[in-house]
LUMLOKOL-494991 format. One line per field, with one value per atom (N, C-alpha, C): residue number from 1; x, y, z. Coordinates in Angstrom, 1 decimal. Example, Ala and Ser with C-alpha at 12.3 -4.5 7.8 and 13.67 -1.06 7.14 Angstrom:
<rs>
seq = 1 1 1 2 2 2
east = 13.2 12.3 13.2 12.8 13.7 12.9
north = -5.7 -4.5 -3.3 -2.2 -1.1 0.0
up = 7.8 7.8 7.8 7.1 7.1 7.9
</rs>
This chain:
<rs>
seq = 1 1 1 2 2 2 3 3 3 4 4 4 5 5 5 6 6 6 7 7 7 8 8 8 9 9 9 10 10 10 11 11 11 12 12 12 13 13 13 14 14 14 15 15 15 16 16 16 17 17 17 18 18 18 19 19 19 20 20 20 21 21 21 22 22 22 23 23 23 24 24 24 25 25 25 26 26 26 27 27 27 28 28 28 29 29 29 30 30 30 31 31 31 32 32 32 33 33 33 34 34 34 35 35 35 36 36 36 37 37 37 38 38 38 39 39 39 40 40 40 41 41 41 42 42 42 43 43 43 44 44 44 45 45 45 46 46 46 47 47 47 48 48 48 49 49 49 50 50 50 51 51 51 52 52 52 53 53 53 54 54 54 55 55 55 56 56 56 57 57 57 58 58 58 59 59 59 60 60 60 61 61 61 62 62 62 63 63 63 64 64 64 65 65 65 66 66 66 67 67 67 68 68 68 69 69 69 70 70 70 71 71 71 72 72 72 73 73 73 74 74 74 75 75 75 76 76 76 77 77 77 78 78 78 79 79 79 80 80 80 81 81 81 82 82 82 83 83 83 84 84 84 85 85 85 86 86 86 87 87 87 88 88 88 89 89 89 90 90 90 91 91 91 92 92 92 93 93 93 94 94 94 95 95 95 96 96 96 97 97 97 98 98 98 99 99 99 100 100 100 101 101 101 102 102 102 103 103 103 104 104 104 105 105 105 106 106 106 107 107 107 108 108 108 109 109 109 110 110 110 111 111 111 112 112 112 113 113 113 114 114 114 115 115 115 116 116 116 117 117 117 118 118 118 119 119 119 120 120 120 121 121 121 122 122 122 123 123 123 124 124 124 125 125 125 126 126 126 127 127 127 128 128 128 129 129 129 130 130 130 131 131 131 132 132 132 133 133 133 134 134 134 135 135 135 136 136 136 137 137 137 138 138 138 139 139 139 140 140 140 141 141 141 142 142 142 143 143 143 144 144 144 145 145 145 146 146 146 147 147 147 148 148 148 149 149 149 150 150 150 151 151 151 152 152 152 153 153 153
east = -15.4 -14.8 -13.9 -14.1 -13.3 -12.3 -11.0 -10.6 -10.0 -11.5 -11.4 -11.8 -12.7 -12.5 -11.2 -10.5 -9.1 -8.6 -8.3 -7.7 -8.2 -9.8 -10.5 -9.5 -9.5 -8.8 -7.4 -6.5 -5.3 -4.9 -5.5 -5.8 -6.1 -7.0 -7.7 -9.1 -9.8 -11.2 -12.1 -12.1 -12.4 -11.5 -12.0 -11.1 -10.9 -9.5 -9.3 -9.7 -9.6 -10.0 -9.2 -9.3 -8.2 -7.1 -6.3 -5.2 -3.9 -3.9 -2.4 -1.7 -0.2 0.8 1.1 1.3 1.9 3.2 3.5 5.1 5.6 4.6 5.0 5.7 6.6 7.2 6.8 6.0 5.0 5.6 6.1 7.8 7.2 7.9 8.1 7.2 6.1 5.7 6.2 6.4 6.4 5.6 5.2 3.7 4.3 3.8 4.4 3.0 2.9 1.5 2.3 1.5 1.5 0.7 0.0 -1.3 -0.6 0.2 1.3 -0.3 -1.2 -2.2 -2.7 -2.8 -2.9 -2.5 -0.9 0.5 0.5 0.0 0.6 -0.3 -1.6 -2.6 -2.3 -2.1 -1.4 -0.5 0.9 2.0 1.8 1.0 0.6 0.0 -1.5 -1.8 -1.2 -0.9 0.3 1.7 2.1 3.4 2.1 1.0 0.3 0.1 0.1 -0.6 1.0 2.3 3.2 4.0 4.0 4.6 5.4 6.8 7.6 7.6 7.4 6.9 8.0 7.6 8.7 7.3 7.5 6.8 7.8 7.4 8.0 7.1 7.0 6.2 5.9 6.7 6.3 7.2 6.6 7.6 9.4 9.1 11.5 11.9 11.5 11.5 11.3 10.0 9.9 10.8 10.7 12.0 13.0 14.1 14.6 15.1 13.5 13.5 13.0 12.8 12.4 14.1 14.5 16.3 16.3 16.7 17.1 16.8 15.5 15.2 14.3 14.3 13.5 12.4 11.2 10.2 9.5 8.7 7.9 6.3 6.3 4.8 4.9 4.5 3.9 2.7 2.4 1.0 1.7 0.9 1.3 -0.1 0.4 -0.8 -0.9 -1.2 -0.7 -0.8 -1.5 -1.5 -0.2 0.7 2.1 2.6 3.5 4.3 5.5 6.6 7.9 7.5 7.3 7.3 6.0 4.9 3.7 3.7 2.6 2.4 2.6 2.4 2.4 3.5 4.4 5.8 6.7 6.2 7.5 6.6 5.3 5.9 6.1 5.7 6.6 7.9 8.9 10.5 10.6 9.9 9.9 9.9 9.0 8.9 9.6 10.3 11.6 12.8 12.7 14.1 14.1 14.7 14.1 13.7 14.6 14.9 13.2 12.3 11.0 10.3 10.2 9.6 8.1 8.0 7.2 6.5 7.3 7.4 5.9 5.3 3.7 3.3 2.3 1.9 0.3 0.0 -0.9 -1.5 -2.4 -2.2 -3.8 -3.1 -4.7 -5.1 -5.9 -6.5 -7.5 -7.8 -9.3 -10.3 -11.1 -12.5 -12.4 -11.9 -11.9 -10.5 -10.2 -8.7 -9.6 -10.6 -11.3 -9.8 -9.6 -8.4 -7.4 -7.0 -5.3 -5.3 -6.5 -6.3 -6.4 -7.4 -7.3 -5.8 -5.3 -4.0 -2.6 -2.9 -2.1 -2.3 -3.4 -3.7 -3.1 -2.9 -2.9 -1.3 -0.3 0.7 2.0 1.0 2.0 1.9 1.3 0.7 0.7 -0.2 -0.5 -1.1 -1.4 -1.9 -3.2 -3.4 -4.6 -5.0 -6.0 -6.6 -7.9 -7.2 -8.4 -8.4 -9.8 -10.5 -10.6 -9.6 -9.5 -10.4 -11.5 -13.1 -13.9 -13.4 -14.6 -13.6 -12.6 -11.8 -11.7 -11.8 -11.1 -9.4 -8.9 -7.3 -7.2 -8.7 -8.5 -8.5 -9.3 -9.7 -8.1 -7.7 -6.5 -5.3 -5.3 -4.4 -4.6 -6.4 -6.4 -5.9 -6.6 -5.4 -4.5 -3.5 -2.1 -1.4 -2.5 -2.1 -2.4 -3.7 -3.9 -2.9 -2.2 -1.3 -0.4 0.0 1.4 1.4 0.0 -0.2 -0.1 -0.4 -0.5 -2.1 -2.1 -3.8 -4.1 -5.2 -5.9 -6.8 -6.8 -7.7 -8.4 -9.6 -10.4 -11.1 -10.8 -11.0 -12.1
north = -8.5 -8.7 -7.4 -6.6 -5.4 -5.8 -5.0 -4.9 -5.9 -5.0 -6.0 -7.4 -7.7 -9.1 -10.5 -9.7 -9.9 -10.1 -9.1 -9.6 -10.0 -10.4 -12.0 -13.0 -13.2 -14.3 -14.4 -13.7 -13.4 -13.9 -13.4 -13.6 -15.1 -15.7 -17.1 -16.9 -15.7 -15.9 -16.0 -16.1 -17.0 -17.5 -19.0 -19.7 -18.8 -18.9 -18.6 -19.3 -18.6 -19.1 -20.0 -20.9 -21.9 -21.3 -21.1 -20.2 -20.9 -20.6 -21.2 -20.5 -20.2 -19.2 -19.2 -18.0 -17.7 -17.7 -18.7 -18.6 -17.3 -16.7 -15.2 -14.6 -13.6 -12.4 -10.8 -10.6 -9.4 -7.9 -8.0 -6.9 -6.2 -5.3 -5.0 -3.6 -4.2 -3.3 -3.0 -1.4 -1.2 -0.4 -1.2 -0.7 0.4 1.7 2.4 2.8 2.0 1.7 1.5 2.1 2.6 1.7 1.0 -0.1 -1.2 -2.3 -3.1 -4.1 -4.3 -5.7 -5.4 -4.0 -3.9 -4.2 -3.5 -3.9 -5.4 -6.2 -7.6 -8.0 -7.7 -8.5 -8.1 -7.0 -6.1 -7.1 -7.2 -7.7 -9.4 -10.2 -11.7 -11.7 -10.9 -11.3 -11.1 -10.0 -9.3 -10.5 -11.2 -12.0 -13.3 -13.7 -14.4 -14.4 -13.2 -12.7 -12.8 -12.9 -12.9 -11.7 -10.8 -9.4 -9.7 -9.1 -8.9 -7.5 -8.3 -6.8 -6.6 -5.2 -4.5 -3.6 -3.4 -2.5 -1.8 -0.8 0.4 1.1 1.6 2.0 3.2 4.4 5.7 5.9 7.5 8.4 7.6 8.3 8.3 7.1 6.2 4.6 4.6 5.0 4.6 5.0 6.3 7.4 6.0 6.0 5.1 3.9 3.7 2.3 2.2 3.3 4.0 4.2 5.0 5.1 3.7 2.6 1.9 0.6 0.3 -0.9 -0.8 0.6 0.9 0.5 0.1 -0.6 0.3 -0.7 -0.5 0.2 -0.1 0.6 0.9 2.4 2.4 2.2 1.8 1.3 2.9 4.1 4.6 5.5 5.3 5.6 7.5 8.0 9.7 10.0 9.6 9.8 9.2 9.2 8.2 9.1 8.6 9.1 9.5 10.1 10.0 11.5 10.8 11.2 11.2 12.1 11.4 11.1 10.3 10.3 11.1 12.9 13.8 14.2 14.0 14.7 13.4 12.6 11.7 11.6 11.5 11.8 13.1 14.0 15.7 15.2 15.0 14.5 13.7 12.5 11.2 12.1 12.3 13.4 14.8 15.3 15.8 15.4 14.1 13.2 13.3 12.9 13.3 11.6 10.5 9.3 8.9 9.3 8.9 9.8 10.6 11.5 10.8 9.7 8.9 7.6 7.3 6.3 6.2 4.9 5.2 4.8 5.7 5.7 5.7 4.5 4.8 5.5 6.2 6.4 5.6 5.3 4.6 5.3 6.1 6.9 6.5 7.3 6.9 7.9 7.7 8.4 10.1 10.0 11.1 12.5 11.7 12.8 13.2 13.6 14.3 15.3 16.0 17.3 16.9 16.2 15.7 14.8 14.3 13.6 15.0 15.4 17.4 17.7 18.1 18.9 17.5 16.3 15.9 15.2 15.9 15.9 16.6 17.7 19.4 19.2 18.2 19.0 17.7 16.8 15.7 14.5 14.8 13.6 12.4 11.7 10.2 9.8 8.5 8.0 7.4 7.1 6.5 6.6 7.1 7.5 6.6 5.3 4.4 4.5 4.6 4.8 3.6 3.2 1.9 1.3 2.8 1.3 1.0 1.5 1.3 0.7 -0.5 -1.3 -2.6 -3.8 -4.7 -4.9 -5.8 -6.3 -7.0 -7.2 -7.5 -6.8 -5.6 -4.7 -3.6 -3.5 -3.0 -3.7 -4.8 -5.8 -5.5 -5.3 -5.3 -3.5 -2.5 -1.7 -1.2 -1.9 -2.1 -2.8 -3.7 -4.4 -3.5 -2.9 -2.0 -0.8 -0.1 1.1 0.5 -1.2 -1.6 -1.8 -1.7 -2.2 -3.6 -4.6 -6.1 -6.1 -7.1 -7.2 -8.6 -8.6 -10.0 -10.5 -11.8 -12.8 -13.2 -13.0 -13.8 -15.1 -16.2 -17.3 -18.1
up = 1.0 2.3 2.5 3.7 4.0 4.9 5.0 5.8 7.0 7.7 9.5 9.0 8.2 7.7 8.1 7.1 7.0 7.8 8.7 9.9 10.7 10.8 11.2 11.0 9.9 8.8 9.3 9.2 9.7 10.9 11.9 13.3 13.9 13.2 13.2 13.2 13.9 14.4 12.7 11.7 10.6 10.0 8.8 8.4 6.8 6.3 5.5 3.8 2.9 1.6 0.9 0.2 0.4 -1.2 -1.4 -2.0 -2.0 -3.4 -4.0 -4.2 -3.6 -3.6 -4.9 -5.3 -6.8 -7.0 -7.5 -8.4 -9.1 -9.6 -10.7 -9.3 -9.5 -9.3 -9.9 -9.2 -10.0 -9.7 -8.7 -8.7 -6.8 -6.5 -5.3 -4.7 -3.2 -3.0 -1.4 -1.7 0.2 0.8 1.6 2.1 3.8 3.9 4.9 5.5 6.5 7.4 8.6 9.9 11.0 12.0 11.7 12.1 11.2 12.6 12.3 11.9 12.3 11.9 10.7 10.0 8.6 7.6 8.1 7.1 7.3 8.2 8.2 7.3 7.1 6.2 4.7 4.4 3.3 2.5 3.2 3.3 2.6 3.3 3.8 2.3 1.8 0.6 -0.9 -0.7 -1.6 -1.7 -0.5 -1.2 -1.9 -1.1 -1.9 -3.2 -4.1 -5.4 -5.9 -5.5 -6.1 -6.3 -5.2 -4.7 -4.0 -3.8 -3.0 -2.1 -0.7 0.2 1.4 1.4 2.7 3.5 4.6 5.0 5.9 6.3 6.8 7.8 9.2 10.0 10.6 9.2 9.1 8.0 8.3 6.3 6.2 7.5 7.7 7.0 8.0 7.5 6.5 5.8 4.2 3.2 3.7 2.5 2.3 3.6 3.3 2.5 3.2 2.0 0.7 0.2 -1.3 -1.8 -1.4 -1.3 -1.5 -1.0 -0.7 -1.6 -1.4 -2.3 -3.7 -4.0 -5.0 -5.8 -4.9 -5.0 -6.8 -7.0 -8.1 -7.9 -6.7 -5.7 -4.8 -3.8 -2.6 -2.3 -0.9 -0.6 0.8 0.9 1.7 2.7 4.1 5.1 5.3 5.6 5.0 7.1 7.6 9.4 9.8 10.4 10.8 11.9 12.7 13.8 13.2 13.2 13.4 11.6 10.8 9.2 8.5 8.6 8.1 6.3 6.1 4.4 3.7 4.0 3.2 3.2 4.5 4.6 3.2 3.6 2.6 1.2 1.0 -0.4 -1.1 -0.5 -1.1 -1.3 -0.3 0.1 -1.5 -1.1 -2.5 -3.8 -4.0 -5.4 -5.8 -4.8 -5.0 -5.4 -5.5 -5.5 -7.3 -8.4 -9.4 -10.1 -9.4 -9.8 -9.2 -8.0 -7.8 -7.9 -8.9 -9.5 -9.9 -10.7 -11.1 -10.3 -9.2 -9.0 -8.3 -8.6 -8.6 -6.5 -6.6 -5.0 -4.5 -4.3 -3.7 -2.3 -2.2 -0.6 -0.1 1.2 2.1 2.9 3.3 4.5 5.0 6.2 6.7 6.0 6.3 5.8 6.3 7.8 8.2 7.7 6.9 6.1 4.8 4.8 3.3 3.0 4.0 3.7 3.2 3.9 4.0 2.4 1.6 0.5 -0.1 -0.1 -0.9 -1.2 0.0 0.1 -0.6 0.0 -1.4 -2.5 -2.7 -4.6 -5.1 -4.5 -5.1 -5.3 -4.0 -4.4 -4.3 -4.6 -4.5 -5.3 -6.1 -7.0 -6.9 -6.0 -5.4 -6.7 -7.3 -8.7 -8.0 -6.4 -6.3 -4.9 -4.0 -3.2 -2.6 -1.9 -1.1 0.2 1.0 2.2 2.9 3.8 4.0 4.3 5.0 5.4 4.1 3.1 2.1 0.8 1.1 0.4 1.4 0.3 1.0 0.3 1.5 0.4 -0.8 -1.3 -2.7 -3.6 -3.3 -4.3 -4.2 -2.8 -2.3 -3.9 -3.7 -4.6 -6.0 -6.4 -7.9 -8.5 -7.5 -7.8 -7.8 -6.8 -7.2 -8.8 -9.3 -10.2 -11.3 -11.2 -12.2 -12.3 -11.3 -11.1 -11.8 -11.7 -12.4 -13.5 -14.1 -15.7 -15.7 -14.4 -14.4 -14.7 -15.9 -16.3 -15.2 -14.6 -14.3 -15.2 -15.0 -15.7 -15.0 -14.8 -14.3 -15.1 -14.9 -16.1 -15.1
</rs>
């Protein structure tokens, strides 16, 4: 299931899968996405799986709330208004305290470059194409970035 799936699902125009909220506390992600129906499906499955989520709706915003609420992951979009992806995490990884602090970035297909140029100089831990991910696989490598193992039983 990709993506626009999801926000089928989200939306109503399909029914959703039937899902039991997770009691775990699997620690805090802030997702800095620009496409408010993305971040909302992002956001929605992620507190499902037992994440605590902030989203943010460009860099400025995010920096911020990196500052601020010192999340244990970014979910981050690198195209944005105001601050793009690449401006905040250079900024982010200047700081020395999020030096490490692990980041994913989401792009479209059409940023081949823009993932290039911040490989080279900004060190993202993981680079997904949002048309060629759904929010689960979105979810299992977040869990994998945090060193959370799944079980599939």
């Amino acid at each position: 299931m990709k993506i626009l799936s999801d926000l089928k699902t989200l939306y109503g125009k399909k029914k959703p899968a039937a899902t039991t909220p997770s009691p775990r506390h699997l620690g805090r992600i802030l997702i800095v996405e620009d496409e408010e129906e993305l971040a909302k499906v992002l956001a929605v499955s992620l507190k499902e799986e037992g994440f605590e989520v902030s989203i943010a709706s460009n860099g400025k915003i995010g920096l911020e709330m990196v500052a601020s609420q010192k999340p244990q992951l970014v979910l981050l979009d690198l195209l944005m208004p105001v601050m793009d992806g690449k401006i905040m995490l250079r900024r982010m990884r200047e700081m020395p305290q999020f030096k490490r602090l692990p980041v994913i970035v989401l792009t479209n297909a059409g940023e081949v470059e823009n993932i290039r140029e911040t490989q080279r100089y900004s060190n993202a831990d993981e680079f997904l194409i949002k048309s060629n991910v759904s929010t689960d696989e979105i979810i299992e490598k977040a869990k994998e970035v945090l060193g959370i193992l799944s079980w599939n039983i």
